[in-house]
C-alpha positions in Angstrom: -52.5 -31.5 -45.6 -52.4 -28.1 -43.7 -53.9 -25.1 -45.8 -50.1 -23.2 -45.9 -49.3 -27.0 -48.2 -52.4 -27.0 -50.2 -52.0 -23.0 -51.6 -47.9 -23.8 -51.8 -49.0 -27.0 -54.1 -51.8 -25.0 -55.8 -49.3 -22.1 -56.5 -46.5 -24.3 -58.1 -49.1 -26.3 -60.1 -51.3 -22.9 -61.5 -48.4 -21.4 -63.6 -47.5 -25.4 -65.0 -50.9 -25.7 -65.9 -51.1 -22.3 -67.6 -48.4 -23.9 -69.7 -50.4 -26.4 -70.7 -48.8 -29.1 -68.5 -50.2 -32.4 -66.9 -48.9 -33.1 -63.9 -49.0 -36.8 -62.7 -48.1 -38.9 -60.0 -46.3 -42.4 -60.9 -44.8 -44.7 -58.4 -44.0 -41.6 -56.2 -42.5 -39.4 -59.0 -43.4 -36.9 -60.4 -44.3 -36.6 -64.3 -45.1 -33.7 -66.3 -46.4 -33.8 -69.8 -47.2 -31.7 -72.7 -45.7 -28.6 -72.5 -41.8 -27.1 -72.1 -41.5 -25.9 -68.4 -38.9 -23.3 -67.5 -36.2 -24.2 -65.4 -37.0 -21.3 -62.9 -40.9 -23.3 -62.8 -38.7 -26.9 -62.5 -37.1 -25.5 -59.8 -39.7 -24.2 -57.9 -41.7 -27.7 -58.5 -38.7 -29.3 -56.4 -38.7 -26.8 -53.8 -42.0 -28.2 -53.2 -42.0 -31.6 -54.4 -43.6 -33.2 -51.2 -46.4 -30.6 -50.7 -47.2 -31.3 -54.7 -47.1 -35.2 -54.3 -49.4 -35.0 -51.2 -51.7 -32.6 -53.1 -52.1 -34.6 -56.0 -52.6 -37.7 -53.9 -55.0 -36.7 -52.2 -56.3 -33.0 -53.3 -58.6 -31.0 -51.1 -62.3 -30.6 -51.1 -64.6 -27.7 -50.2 -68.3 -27.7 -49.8 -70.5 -25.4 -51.6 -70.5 -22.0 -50.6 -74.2 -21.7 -48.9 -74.9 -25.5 -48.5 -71.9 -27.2 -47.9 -73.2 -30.3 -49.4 -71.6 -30.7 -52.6 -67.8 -31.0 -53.0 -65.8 -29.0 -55.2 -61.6 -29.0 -56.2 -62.1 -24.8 -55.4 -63.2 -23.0 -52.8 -66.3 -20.4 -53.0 -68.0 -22.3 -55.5 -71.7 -22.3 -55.1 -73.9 -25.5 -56.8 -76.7 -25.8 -59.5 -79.3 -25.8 -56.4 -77.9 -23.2 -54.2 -77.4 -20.4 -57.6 -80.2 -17.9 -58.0 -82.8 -18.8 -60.9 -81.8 -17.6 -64.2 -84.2 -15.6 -66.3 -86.0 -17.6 -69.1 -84.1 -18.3 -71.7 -87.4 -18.1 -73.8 -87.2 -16.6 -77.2 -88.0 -12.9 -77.1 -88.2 -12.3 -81.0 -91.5 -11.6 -83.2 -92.3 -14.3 -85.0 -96.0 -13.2 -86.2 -95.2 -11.7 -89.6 
C-alpha cells in the first residue's frame, strides 16, 4: 500500500471512528457498526472503498521513533525504553506529625 492509500484510508476511517464506528472487514465487504454515519461520510467511504479494504487488511506499521524496533499502528511514536525517565513518583507529603 503506497503512503498517498494509507493517509486516504486513515482520513476516511478518522471521522467514522470519531463517530463511534467499527469498521470491519467481512468476506470482502465492508461493515460498519455502532454508530449513525452521514451520507456525505458513506459516500466518501465508497469513494475509497479499496484503499479502506486494503488498509484494514493489512494496516501499516511504523517503528519507534528513535529505535525502530518496536511496531506501532502510528507514526512518531516513541516506546517505554526509548522515553526519557520520569521523575519519582514517590510521595512528597509530611507524614511525621
Amino acid at each position: 500500500m503506497t503512503p498517498a492509500a494509507s493517509n486516504a484510508a486513515r482520513g476516511v476511517l478518522r471521522p467514522l471512528t470519531a463517530l463511534g464506528a467499527r469498521i470491519t472487514v467481512e468476506g470482502g465487504r465492508l461493515h460498519i457498526r455502532g454508530a449513525t454515519v452521514p451520507p456525505h461520510l458513506l459516500d466518501t467511504l465508497r469513494a475509497h472503498r479499496g484503499a479502506v479494504l486494503e488498509y484494514l487488511a493489512a494496516p501499516p506499521t511504523y517503528g519507534c521513533g528513535r529505535c525502530g524496533r518496536y511496531a506501532f499502528a502510528e507514526a512518531g511514536v516513541t516506546c517505554y525504553w526509548c522515553r526519557p525517565a520520569r521523575p519519582s513518583t514517590a510521595c512528597h507529603h509530611d507524614h511525621e506529625r
